[in-house]
Structures are given as C-alpha cells and as structure tokens.
Residue frames relative to the residue before (quaternion, step in Angstrom):
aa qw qx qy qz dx dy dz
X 1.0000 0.0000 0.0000 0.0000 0.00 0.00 0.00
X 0.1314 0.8398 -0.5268 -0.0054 3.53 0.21 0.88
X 0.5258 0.3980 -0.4311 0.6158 4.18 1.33 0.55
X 0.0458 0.7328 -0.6757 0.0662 3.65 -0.32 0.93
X 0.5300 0.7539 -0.3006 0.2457 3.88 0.70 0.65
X 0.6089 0.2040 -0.1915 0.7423 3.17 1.05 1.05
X 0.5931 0.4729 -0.4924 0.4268 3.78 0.71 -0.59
X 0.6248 -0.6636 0.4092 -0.0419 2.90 -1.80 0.71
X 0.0496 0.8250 -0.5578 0.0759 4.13 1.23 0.93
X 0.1449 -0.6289 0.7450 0.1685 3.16 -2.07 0.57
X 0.0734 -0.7437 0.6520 0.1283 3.48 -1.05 0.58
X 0.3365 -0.7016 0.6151 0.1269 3.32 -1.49 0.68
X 0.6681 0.2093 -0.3969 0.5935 3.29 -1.20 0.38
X 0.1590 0.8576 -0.4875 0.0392 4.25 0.00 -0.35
X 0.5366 0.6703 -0.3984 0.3225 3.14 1.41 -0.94
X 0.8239 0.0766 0.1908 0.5282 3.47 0.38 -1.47
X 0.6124 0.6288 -0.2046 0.4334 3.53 -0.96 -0.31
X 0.6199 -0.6186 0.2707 0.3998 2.87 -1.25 -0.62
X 0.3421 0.5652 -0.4835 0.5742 3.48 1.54 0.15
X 0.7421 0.1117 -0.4902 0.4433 3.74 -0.01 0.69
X 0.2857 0.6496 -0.5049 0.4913 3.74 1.17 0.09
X 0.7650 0.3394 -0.2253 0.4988 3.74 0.24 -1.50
X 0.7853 0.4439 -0.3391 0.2670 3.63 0.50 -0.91
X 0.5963 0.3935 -0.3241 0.6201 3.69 1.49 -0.50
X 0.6876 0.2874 -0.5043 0.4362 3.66 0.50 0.99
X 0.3644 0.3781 -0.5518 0.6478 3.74 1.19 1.06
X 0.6149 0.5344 -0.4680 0.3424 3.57 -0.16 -0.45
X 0.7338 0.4858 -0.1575 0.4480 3.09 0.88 -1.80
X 0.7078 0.4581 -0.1813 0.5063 3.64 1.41 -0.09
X 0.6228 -0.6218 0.3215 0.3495 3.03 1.89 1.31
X 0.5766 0.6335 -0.3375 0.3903 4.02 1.21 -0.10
X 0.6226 -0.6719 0.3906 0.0912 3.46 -1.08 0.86
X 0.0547 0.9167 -0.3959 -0.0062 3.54 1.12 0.88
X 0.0223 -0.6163 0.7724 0.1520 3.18 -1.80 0.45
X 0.1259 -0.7473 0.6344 0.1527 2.60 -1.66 1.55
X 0.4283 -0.6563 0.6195 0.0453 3.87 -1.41 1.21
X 0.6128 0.5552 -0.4957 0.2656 3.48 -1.12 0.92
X 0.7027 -0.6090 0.2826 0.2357 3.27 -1.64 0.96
X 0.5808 0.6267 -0.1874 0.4846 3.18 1.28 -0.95
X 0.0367 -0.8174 0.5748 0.0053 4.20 1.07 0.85
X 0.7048 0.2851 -0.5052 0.4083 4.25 -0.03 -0.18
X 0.5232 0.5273 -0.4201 0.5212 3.82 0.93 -0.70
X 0.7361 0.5751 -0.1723 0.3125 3.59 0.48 -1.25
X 0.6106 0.4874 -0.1762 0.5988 3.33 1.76 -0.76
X 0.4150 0.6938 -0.4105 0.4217 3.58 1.12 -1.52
X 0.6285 0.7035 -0.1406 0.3005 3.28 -0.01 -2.28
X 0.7505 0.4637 -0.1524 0.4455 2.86 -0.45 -2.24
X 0.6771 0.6344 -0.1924 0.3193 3.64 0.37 -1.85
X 0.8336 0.3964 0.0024 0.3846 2.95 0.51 -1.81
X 0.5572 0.4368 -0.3103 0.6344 3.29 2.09 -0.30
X 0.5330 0.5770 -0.4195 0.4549 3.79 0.60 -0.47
X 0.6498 0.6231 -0.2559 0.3522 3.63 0.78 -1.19
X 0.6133 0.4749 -0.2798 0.5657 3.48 1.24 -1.17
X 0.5703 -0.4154 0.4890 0.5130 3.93 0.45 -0.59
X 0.4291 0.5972 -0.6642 0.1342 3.93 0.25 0.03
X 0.2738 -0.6142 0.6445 0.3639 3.81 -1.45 -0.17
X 0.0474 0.7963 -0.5687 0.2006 3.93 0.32 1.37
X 0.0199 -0.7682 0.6398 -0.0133 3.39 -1.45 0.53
X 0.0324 0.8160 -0.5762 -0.0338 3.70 -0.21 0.89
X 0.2485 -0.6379 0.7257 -0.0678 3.40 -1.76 1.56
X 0.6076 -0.6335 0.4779 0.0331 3.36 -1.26 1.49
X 0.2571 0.8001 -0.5092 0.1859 3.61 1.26 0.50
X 0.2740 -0.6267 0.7291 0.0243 3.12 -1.92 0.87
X 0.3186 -0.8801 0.3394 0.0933 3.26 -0.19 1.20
X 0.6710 0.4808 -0.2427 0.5096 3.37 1.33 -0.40
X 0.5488 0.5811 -0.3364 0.4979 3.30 1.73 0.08
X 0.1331 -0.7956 0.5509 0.2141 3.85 0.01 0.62
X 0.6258 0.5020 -0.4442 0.3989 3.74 0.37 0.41
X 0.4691 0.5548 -0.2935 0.6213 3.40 2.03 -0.91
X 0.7130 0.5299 -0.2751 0.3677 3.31 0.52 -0.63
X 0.6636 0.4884 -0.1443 0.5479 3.46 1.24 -0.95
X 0.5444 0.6566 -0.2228 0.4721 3.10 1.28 -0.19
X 0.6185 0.4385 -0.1430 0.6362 3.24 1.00 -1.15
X 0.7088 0.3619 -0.3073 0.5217 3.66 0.46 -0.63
X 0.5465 0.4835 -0.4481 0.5165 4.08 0.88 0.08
X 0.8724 0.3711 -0.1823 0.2607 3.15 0.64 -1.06
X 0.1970 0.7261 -0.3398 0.5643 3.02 2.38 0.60
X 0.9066 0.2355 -0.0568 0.3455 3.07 0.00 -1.54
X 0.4648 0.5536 -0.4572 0.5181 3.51 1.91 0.54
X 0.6493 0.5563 -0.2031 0.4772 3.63 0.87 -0.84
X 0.8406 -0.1260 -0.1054 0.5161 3.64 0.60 -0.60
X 0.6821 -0.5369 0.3692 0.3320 3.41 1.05 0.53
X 0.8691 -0.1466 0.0241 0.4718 3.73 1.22 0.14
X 0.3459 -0.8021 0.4685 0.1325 3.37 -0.93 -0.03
X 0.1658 0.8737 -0.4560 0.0357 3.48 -0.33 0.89
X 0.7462 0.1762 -0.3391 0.5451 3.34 1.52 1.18
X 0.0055 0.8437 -0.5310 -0.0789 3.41 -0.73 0.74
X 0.2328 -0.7490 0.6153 0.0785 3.82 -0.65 1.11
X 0.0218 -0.7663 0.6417 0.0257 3.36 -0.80 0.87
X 0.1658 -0.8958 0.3649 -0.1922 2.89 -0.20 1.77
X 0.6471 0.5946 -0.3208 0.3533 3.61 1.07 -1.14
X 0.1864 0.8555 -0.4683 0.1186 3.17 -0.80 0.55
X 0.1782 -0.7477 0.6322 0.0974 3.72 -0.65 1.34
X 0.1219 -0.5584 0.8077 0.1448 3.48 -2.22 -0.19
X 0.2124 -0.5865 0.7812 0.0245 3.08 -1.60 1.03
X 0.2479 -0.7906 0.5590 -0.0326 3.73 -1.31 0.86
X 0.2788 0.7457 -0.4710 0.3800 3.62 -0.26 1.73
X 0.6606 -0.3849 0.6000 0.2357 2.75 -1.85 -0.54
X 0.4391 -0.7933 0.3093 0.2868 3.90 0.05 1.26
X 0.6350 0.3799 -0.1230 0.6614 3.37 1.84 -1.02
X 0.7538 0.4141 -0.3569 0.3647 3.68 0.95 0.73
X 0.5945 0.6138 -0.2466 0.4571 3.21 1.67 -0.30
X 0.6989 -0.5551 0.3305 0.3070 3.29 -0.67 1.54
X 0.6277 -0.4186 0.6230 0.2063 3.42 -1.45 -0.04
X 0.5308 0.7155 -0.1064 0.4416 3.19 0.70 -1.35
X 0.8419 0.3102 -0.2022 0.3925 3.06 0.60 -2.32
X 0.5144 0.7521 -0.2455 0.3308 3.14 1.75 -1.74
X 0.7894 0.4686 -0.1752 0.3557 3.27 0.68 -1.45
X 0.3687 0.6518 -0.3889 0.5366 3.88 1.70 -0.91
X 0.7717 0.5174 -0.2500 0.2727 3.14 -0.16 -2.00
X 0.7780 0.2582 -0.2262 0.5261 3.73 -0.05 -1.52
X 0.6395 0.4627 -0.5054 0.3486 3.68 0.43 -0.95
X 0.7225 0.5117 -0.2696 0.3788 4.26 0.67 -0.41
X 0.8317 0.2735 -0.1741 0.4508 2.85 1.02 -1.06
X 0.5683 0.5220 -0.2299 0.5930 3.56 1.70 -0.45
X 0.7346 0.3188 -0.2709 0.5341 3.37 0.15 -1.44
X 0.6187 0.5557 -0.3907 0.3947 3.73 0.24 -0.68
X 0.7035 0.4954 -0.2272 0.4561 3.25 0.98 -0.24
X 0.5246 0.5924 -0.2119 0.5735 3.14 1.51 -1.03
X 0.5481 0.5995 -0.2856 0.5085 3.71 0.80 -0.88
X 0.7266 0.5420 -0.2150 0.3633 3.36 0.34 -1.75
X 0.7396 0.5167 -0.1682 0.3971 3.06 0.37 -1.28
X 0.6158 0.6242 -0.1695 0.4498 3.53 1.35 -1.44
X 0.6990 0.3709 -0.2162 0.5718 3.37 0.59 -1.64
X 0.7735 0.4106 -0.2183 0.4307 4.21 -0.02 -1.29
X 0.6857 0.4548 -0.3927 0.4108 3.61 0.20 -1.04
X 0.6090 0.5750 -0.3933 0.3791 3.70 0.57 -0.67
X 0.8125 0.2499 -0.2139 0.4813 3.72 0.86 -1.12
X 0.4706 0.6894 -0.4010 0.3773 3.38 1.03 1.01
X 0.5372 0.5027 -0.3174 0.5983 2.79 1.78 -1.10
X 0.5880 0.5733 -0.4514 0.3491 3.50 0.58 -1.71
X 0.8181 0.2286 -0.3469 0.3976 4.29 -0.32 -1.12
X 0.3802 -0.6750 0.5894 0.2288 3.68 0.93 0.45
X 0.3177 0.5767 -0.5787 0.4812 3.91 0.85 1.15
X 0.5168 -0.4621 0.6044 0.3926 3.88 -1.29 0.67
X 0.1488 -0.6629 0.7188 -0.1474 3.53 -1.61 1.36
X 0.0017 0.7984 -0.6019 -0.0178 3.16 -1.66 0.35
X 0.1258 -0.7393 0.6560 0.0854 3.75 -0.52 0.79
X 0.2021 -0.6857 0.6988 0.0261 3.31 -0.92 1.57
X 0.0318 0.7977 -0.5975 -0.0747 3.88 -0.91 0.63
X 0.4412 -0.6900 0.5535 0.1513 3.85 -0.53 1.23
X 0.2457 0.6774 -0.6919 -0.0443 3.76 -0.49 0.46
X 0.5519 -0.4838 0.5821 0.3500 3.14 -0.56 -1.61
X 0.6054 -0.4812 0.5266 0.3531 3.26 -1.89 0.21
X 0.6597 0.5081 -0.3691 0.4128 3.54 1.04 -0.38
X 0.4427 0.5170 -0.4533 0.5756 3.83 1.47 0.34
X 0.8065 -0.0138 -0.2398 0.5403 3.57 0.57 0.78
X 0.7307 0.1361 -0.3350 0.5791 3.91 0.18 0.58
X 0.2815 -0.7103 0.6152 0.1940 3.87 -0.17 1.33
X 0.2551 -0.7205 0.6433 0.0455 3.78 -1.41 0.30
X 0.5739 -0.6588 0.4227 0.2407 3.39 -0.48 1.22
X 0.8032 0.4272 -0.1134 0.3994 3.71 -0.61 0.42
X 0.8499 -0.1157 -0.0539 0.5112 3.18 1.31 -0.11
X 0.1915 -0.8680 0.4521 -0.0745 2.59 0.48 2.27
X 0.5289 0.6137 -0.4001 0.4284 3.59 0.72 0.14
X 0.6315 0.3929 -0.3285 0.5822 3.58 1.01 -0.90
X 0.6325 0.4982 -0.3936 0.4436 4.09 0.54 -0.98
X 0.6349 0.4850 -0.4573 0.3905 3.68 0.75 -0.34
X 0.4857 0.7290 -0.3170 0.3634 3.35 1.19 -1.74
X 0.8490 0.3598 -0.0777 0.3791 3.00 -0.14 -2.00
X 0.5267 0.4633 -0.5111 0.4967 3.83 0.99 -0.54
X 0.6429 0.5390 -0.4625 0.2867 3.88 0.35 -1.35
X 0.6839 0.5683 -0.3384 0.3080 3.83 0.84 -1.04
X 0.4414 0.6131 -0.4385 0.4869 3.33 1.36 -1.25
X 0.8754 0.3452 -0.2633 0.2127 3.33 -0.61 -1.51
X 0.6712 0.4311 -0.3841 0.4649 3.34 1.29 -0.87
X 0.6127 0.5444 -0.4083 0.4019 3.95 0.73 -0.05
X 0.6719 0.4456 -0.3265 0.4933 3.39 1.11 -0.31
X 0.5520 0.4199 -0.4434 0.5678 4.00 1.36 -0.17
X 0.6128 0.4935 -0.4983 0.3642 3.64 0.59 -1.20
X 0.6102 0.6343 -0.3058 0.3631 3.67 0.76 -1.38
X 0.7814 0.3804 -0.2215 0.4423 3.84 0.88 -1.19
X 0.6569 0.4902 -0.3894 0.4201 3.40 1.34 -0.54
X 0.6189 0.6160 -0.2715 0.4047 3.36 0.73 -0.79
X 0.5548 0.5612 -0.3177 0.5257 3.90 1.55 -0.51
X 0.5595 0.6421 -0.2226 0.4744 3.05 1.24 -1.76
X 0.7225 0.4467 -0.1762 0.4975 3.52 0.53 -1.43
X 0.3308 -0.7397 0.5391 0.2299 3.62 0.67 -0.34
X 0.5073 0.6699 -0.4894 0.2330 3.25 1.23 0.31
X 0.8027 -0.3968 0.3134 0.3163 3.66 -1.70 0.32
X 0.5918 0.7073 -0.1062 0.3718 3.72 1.42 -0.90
X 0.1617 -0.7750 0.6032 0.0974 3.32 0.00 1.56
X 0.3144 -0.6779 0.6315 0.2071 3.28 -1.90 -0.50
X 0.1782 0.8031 -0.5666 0.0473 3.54 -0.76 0.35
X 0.3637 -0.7669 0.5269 -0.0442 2.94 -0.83 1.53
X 0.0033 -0.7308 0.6818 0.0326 4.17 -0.10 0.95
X 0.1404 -0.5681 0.8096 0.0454 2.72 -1.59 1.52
X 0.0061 -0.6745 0.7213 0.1575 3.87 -0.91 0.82
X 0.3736 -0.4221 0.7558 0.3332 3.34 -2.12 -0.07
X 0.7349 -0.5373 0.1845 0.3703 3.13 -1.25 -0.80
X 0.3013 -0.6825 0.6658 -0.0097 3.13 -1.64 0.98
X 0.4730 -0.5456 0.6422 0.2573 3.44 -1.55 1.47
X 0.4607 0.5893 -0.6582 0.0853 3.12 -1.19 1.51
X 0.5942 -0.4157 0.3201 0.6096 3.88 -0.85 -0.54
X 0.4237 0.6577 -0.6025 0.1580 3.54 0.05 0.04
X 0.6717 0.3467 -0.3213 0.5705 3.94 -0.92 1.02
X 0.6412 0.5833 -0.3770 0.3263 3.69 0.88 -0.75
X 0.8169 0.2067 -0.0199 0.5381 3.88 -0.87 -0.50
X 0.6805 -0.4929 0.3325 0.4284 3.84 1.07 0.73
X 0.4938 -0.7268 0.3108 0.3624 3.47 1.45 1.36
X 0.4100 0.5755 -0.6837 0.1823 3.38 -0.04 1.20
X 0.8195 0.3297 -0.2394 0.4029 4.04 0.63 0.05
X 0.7109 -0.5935 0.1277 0.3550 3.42 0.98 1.12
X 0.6187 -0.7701 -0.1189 0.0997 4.88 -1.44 1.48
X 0.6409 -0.6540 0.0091 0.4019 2.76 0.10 1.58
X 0.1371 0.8005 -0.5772 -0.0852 3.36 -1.73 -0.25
X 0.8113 -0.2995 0.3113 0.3940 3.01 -1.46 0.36
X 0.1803 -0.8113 0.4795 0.2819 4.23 0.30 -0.32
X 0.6319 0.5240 -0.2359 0.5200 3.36 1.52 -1.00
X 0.6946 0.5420 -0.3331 0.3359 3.89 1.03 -0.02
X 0.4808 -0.5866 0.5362 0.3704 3.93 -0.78 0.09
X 0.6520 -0.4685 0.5428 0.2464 2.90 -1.14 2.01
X 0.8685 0.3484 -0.2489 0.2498 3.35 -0.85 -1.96
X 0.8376 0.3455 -0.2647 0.3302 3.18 0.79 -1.43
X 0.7650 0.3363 -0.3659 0.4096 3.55 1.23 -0.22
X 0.6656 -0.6292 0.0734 0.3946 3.43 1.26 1.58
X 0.4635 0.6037 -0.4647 0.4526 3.32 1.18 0.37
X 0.1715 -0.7280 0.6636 0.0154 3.57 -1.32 0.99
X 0.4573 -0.7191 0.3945 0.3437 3.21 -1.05 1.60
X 0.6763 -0.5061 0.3387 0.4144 3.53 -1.51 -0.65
X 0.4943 0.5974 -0.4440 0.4490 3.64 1.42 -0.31
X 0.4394 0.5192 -0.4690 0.5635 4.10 1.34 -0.81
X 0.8328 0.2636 -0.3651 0.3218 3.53 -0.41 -0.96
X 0.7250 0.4433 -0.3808 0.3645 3.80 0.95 -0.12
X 0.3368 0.5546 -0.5182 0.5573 3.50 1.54 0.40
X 0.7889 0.4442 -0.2496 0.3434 3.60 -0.27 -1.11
X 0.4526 0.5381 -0.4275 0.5682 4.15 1.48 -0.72
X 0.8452 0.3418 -0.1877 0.3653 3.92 0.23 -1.44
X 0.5123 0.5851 -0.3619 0.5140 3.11 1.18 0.46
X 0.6572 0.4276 -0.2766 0.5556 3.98 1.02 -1.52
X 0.6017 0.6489 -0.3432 0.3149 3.81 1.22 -0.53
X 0.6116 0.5155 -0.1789 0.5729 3.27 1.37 -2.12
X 0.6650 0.3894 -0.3702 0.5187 4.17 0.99 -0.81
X 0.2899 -0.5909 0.6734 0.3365 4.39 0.56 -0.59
X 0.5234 0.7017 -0.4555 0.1618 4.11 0.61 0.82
X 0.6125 -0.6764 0.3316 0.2395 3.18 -0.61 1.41
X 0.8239 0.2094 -0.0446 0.5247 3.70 0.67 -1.31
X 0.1333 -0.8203 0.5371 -0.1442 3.62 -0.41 1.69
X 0.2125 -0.7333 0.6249 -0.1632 3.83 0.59 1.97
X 0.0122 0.7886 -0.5974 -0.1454 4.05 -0.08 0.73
X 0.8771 0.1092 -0.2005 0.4226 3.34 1.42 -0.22
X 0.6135 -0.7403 0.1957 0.1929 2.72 0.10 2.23
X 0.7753 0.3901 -0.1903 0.4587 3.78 1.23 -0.87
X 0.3732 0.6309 -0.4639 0.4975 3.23 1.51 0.90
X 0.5960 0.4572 -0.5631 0.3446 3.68 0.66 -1.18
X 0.7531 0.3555 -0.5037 0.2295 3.55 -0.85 -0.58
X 0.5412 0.5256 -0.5373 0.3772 3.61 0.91 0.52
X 0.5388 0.5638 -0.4032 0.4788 3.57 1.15 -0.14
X 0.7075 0.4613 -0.2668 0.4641 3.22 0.87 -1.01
X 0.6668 0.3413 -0.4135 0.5177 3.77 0.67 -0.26
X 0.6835 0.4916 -0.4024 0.3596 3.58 0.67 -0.55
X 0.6829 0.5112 -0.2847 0.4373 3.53 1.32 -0.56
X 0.3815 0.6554 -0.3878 0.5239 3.71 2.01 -0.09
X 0.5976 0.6497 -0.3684 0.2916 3.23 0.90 -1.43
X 0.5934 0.7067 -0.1345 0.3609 3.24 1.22 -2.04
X 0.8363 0.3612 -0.0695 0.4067 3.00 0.37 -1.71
X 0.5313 0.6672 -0.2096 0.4781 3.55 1.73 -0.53
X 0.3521 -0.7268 0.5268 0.2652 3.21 1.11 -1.18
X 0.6752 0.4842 -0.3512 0.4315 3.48 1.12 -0.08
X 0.1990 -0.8015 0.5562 0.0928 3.50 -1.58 0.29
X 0.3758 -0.6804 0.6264 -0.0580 3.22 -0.86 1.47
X 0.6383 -0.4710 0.5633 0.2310 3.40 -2.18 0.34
X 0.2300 -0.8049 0.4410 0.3237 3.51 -0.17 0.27
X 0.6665 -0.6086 0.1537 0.4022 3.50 -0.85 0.53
C-alpha cells in the first residue's frame, strides 16, 4: 500500500505510547485514524488535540480482550468512514515476577490483552478487508521479547512469542488466499513509553528527564515512521532497533545448537 491517503487505519492502545507514535504518523500520511483504547480521558485528550491540527480522527473506548468491544470498534469504523484498510494491534500490558509466582490474575491480564487482543483484531478486521477486495494491512506490535524472552516477565515473553507466530500464519494464509492484505510484525527494543508504569497497563518505562537516543530508548513518532514505511514496503519483519537483530540471531543459534544459556 504505498498511497495511504484517505485510507482508513485503526490503532489500539492509541492513547499514549506508541499506538499514538503510530497513529500521528497515519495522520501525518494524510490517513483517516481511529484511535481505540481503555484509558477514555487520555483517549479523548488525544483525539482532541489531534482533531485541532486538522486530523479527520475518531476515538472508540475499546477493550481489547473483549471480542464484542472489539467488534464494536470495527462497526463504528465502518459507520464513520465506510471501511477499513488498516488495523494496528497495539495494546499491550506486562506484569513483573517470578513465572511460578505470579498470580493467575497476572497470567490471564497479560495474554488475554496482549495475545487475545490480537486474536480479536485480526478476526473482527481482516475479514472486511478481504471482503472490499481494496489493498489492507494488519500492523501487529509485539516486541523484541517475541524473539529474545527476558527473565521476569514470563507472561509478556509468552504474549509476544504468540504474535510472532500468528503474524507469520496470518502472513502465509492471506498469500495463499491471494488476498490484498499485507502483514507486519514490529519487533521494538526500547521505546519512551508508559509501559511498566501504574502496574503496566500503558506501555517501558524511563527516566523522562533522559535522551531517548543517547540512553537507547527511541521515541514513539521513530516507531510510527518505521510502521509506514514496512507498510509502503508490504514487509513482514519490523527490527525498530536494528542493533538488536543479532540477539535473535545468537538466541536462535542457541536453538539450533542445542545449548542453553541464562536469559538476559
């Protein structure tokens, strides 16, 4: 999809973070945005403050592990502009522990948002992409931890493995299908947002008073240049920070070696 001007993207998580990183770089590409997320004064704020500049935005109160909340947001997409021809599944929490201490509770928060929330996505939107036979795109947010797990928060390392894999079937079926519908899979490192904050419902932390670049943290507007960029290319695998791949690659040596290490 390399005219994204007038087409039509939802983003989840949108409030903050990077799902608004991604969503004021659809804006900035002349694109019709819905923003999607639990957090409705942050969520309004947003909306408002993008409407002001001249965006044509619309923001819906969506709970992502809810598939009817979810279907919702995708009705009210397609009342407002009449379709849909990106969807970014973005939202995403982290809970922090021990794997054989962390609640139920946490386990369940985690995959049902960041996994199931995806699972949703894909269900409710991909269908009426195929359906207007118009060029489509399903942007999924994991992480670097969808290929180099991290001690401590084995809930997110599950989360984020589940996306990898479903984006790479969603990716083969859709070819198979001949249908119009790229994939792209974002694997960030790190990125100044709320994540970890308020018990890791809004996206990972930092210092606020420190330089993104120099203390390796890239803002979210970096990561919404780079989403509209794997789109305009139809590329499946999205490394925002390029000096991370060769941790995949040593961690995936590991695999193939047979050997086993501490994780990082």
């Amino acid at each position: 999809m390399r005219d994204m001007s007038g087409k039509v993207a939802v983003v989840t998580g949108a409030a903050s973070g990077i799902g608004l990183g991604i969503a004021e770089a659809f804006v900035s590409e002349q694109m019709k945005v819905v923003l999607a997320d639990l957090d409705v004064t942050r969520l309004d704020e947003q909306t408002e403050r993008l409407r002001e500049g001249g965006a044509d935005v619309l923001s819906v109160q969506t709970d992502v592990g809810d598939p009817a909340s979810v279907e919702r947001l995708a009705a009210a997409t397609v009342e407002r502009f009449g379709g849909v021809h990106v969807i970014c599944n973005n939202a995403g929490v982290v809970r922090s522990g021990l794997s054989w201490e962390l609640s139920l509770d946490d386990w369940e928060r985690v995959l049902r948002v960041n996994l199931w929330g995806v699972i949703h996505g894909v269900r409710v939107f991909v269908p009426l992409m195929i359906a207007s036979g118009e060029e489509g795109h399903v942007v999924n947010v994991a992480s670097m931890a969808a290929v180099v797990p991290v001690a401590g928060i084995a809930p997110y390392n599950v989360s984020k493995h589940g996306v990898l894999a479903l984006s790479e079937t969603l990716h083969a079926e859709l070819a198979a299908a001949r249908a119009r519908v790229g994939v792209s899979l974002v694997m960030p490192g790190r990125v100044k947002t709320r994540l970890g904050l308020s018990g890791g419902d809004a996206g990972p932390s930092m210092d606020t008073d420190s330089d993104p670049v120099e203390s390796g943290f890239l803002p979210p507007s970096e990561i919404g240049r780079q989403v509209v960029a794997a789109i305009r290319a139809d590329r499946l695998f999205v490394f925002t920070h390029v000096e991370r791949i060769e941790d995949a690659r040593r961690r995936f040596q590991k695999i193939t070696d047979g050997t086993a290490s501490p994780l990082a």
